[in-house]
C-alpha positions as CSV (number, residue, x, y, z in Angstrom):
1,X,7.2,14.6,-18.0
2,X,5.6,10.8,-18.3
3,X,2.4,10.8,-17.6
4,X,1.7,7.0,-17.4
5,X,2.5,4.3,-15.2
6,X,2.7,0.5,-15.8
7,X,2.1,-1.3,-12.8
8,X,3.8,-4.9,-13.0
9,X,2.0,-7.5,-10.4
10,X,4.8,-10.0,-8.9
11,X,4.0,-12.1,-6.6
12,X,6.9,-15.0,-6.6
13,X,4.5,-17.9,-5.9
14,X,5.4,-20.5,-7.1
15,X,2.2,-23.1,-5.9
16,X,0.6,-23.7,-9.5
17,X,-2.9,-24.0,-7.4
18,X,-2.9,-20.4,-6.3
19,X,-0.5,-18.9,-9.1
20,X,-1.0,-21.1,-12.4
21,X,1.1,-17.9,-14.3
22,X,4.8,-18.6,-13.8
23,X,5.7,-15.5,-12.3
24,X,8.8,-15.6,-14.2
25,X,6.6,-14.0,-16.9
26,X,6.1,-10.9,-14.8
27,X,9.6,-10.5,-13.9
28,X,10.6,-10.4,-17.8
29,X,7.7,-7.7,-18.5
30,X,8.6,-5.9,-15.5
31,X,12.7,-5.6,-16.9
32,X,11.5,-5.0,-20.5
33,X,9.4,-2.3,-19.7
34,X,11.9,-0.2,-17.6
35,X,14.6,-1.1,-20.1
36,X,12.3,1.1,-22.4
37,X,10.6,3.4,-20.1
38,X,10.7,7.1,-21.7
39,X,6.8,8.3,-21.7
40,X,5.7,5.9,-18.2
41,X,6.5,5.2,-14.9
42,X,7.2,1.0,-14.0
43,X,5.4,0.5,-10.9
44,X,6.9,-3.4,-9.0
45,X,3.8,-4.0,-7.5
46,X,5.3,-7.1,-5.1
47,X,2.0,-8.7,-4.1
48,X,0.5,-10.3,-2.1
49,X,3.0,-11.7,0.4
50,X,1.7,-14.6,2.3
51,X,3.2,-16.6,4.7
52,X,5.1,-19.6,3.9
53,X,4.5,-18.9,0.2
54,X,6.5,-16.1,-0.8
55,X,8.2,-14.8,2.2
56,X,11.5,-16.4,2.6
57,X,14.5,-14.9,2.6
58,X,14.9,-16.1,-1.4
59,X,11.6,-14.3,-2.3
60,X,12.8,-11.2,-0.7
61,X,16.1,-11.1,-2.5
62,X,14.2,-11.7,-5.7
63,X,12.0,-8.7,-4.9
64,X,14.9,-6.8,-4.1
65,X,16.4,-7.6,-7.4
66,X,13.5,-6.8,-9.4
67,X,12.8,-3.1,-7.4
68,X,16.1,-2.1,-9.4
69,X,14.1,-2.8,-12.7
70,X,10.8,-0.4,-11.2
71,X,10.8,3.3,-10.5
72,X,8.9,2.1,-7.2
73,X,8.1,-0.6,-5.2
74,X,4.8,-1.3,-3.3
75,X,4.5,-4.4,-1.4
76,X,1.6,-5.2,0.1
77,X,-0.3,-8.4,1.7
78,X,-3.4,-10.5,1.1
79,X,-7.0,-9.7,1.1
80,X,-7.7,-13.3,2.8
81,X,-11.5,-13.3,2.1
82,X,-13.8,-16.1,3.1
83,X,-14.1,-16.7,-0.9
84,X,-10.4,-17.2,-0.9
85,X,-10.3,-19.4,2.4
86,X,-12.5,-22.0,1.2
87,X,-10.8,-22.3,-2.1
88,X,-7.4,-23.5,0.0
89,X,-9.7,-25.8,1.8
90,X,-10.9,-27.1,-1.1
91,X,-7.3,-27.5,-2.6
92,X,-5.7,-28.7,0.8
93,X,-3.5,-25.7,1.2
94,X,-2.1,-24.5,4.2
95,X,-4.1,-21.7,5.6
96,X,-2.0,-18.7,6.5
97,X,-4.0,-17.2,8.5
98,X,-6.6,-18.1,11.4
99,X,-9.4,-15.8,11.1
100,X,-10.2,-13.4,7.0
101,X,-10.2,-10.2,6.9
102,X,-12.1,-7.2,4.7
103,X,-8.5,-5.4,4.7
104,X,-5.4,-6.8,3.5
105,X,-3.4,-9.1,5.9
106,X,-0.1,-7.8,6.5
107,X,1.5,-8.6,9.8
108,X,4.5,-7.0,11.8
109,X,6.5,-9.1,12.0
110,X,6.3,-9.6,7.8
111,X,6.5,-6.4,7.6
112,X,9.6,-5.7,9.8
113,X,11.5,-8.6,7.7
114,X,10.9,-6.9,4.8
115,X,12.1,-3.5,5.8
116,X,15.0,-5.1,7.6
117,X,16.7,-7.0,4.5
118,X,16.1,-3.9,3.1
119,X,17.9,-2.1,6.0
120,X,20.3,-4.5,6.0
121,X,21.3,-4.0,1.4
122,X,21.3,-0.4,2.2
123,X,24.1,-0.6,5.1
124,X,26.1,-3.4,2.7
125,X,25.6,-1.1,0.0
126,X,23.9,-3.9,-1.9
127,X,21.5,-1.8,-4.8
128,X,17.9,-1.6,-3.7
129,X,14.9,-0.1,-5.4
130,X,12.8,2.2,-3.4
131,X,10.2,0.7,-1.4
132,X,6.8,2.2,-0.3
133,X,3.6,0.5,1.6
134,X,0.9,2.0,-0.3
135,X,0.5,2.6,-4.2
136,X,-0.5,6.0,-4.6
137,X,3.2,7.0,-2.9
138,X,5.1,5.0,-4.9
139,X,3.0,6.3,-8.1
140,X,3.7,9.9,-7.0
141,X,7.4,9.3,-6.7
142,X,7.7,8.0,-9.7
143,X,6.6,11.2,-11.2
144,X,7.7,13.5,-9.1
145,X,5.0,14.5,-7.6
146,X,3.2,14.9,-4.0
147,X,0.8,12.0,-3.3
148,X,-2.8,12.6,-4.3
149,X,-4.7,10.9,-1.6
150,X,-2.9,12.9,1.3
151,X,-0.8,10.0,3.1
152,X,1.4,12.7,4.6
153,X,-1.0,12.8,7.6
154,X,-0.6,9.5,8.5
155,X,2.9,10.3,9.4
156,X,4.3,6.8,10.3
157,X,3.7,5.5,6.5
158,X,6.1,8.0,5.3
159,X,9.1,6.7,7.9
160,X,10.3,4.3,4.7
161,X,10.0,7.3,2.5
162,X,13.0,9.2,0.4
163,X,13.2,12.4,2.1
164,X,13.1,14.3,-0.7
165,X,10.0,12.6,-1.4
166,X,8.1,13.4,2.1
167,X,9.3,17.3,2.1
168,X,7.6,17.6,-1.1
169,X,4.5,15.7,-0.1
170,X,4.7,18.1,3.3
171,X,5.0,21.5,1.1
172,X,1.5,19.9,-0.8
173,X,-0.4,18.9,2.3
174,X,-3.0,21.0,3.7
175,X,-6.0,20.4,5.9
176,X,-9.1,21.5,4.7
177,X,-11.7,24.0,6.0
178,X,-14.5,22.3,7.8
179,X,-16.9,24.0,6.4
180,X,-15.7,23.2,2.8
181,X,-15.5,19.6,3.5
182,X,-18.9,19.2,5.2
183,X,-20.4,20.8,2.2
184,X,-18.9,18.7,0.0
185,X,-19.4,15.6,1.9
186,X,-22.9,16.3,2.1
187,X,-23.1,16.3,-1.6
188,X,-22.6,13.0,-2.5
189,X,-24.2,11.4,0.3
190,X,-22.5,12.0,4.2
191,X,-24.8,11.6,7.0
192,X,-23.9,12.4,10.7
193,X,-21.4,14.7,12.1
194,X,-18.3,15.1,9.4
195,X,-14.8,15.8,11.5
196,X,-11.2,17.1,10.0
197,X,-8.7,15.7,11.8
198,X,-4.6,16.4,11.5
199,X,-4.7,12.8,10.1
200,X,-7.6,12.2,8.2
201,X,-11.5,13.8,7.2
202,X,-14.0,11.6,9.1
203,X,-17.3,10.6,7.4
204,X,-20.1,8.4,8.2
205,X,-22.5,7.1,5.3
206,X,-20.1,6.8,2.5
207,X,-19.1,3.7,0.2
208,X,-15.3,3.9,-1.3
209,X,-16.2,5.6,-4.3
210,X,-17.8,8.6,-2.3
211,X,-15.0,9.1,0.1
212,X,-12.0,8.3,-2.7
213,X,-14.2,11.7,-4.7
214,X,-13.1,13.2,-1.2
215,X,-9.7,12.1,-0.4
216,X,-8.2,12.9,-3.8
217,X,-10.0,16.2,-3.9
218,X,-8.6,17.9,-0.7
219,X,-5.4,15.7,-1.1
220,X,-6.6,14.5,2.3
221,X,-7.1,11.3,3.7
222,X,-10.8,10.4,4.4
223,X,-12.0,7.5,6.5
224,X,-14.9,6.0,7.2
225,X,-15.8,6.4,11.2
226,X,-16.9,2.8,12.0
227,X,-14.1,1.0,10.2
228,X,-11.3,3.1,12.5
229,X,-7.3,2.9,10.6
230,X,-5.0,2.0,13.8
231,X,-2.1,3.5,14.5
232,X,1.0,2.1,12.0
233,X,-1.8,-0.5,10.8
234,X,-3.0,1.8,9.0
235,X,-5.3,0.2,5.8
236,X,-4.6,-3.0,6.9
237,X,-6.2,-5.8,9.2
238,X,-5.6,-6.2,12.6
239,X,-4.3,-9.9,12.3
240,X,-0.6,-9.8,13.6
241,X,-0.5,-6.6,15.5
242,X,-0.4,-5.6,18.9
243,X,-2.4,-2.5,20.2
244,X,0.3,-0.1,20.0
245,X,-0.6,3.6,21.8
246,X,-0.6,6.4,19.1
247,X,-2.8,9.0,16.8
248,X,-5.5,6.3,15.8
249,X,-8.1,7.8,13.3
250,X,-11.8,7.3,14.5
C-alpha cells in the first residue's frame, strides 16, 4: 500500500499581491502527480478560500475540476492574522473580513456554497472528487485508513464523508480510559482537572505539540479547555456563524 502523500496547495488567486505564483503552476503539478501516482497519495489541498478572491462560482468549478486529479480534497479558509491584515492595508486590498482570528476563517455561508455546487454535480452526475474539511480525513482516505487524530467524535464533520469511509473510522474509534489519559497527560505537562468526553479529551496547560502527542495517540480528539471547538464550527473561528444549540466541546 502507498505510504506517502503529496499534498498540492491551490488556492485559485489570481491577485499577484497576495499570490505572486500563478496558480496555474499548482494545477499542472497537482495533474502530473496523480497521472503517476503508484507509491503516494495526491492530497488537493484547496486553500485558503477568501471572499471575493477565490470564491465565485468559476473558482469552485475549477476546484471541482481539479479534485478529479487528487485522491482527496480539503478545502479550508484563512488564518486572517493581524500580520496578514496589515499587509492588505498596506497594499490597499479589500479586507474580507472585520475583526482576525487565531483559527481559520471559514464562514457558513462559504461553506454551504461549497458543499452545495458539490450537491448540486453529484445530482447532475457531473464527476466530483471527494471533498473533506479537515486534512487528516482526507489523508486517511486516501489510504484506506481510519483517521488518526479521532475526528469521528466530532460527528457533524463526518456528514460530507464517504460512508464507507466513516464506518471504518467508527470500527477504529474508541474512548479512552480516564485514568490512562490523565496519566499520560500529566506527563508532558497537563495541569488542572483532565476530562474524556464522547467528543473530545479536555486538557488545560498544553501547547499544540503536547495535546497533538495526545490526540494521535488515543486516536482521540484533544482540546484545549479555554479555547472551546463550537458545535459544527469546529477548528474554526467564530466569524460568520450563528450560535447554533449542539454538543459543544469545553
Amino acid at each position: 500500500m502507498p505510504s506517502a502523500s503529496v499534498q498540492v496547495t491551490h488556492s485559485g488567486i489570481d491577485e499577484e499581491r497576495i499570490e505572486p505564483v500563478n496558480s496555474s503552476i499548482a494545477a499542472d503539478s497537482l495533474r502530473m502527480l496523480f497521472e503517476h501516482a503508484d507509491r503516494y497519495r495526491v492530497i488537493h489541498y484547496w486553500r485558503p478560500i477568501v471572499p471575493g478572491l477565490n470564491d465565485s462560482e468559476q473558482h469552485i468549478e475549477q476546484a471541482r475540476e481539479l479534485s478529479l486529479h487528487a485522491h482527496a480534497t480539503v478545502f479550508t479558509g484563512l488564518f486572517f492574522r493581524d500580520e496578514i491584515r496589515a499587509y492588505y492595508d498596506a497594499h490597499g486590498i479589500p479586507i474580507p473580513y472585520d475583526a482576525t482570528a487565531r483559527r481559520k476563517i471559514m464562514p457558513e455561508g462559504a461553506e454551504q456554497r461549497i458543499l452545495d455546487a458539490f450537491s448540486a454535480a453529484r445530482a447532475g452526475s457531473k464527476p466530483w472528487g471527494v471533498l473533506f474539511r479537515k486534512t487528516s480525513c482526507g489523508v486517511a482516505y486516501a489510504h484506506g485508513e481510519a483517521d488518526y487524530n479521532g475526528h469521528y467524535g466530532i460527528r457533524e464533520l463526518c456528514d460530507i464523508c464517504p460512508s464507507q469511509h466513516v464506518a471504518l473510522c467508527a470500527g477504529a474509534w474508541r474512548k479512552p480510559d480516564l485514568d490512562e489519559v490523565t496519566r499520560e497527560a500529566r506527563a508532558v505537562g497537563a495541569v488542572g482537572a483532565v476530562e474524556v468526553t464522547d467528543r473530545a479529551i479536555v486538557v488545560e496547560g498544553l501547547d499544540e505539540p503536547p495535546r497533538y502527542f495526545l490526540q494521535h495517540g488515543f486516536g482521540f480528539q484533544c482540546h484545549d479547555r479555554s479555547k472551546p471547538h463550537y458545535y459544527r464550527q469546529h477548528g474554526r473561528a467564530p466569524i460568520g456563524w450563528e450560535a447554533e444549540d449542539g454538543p459543544d466541546t469545553p
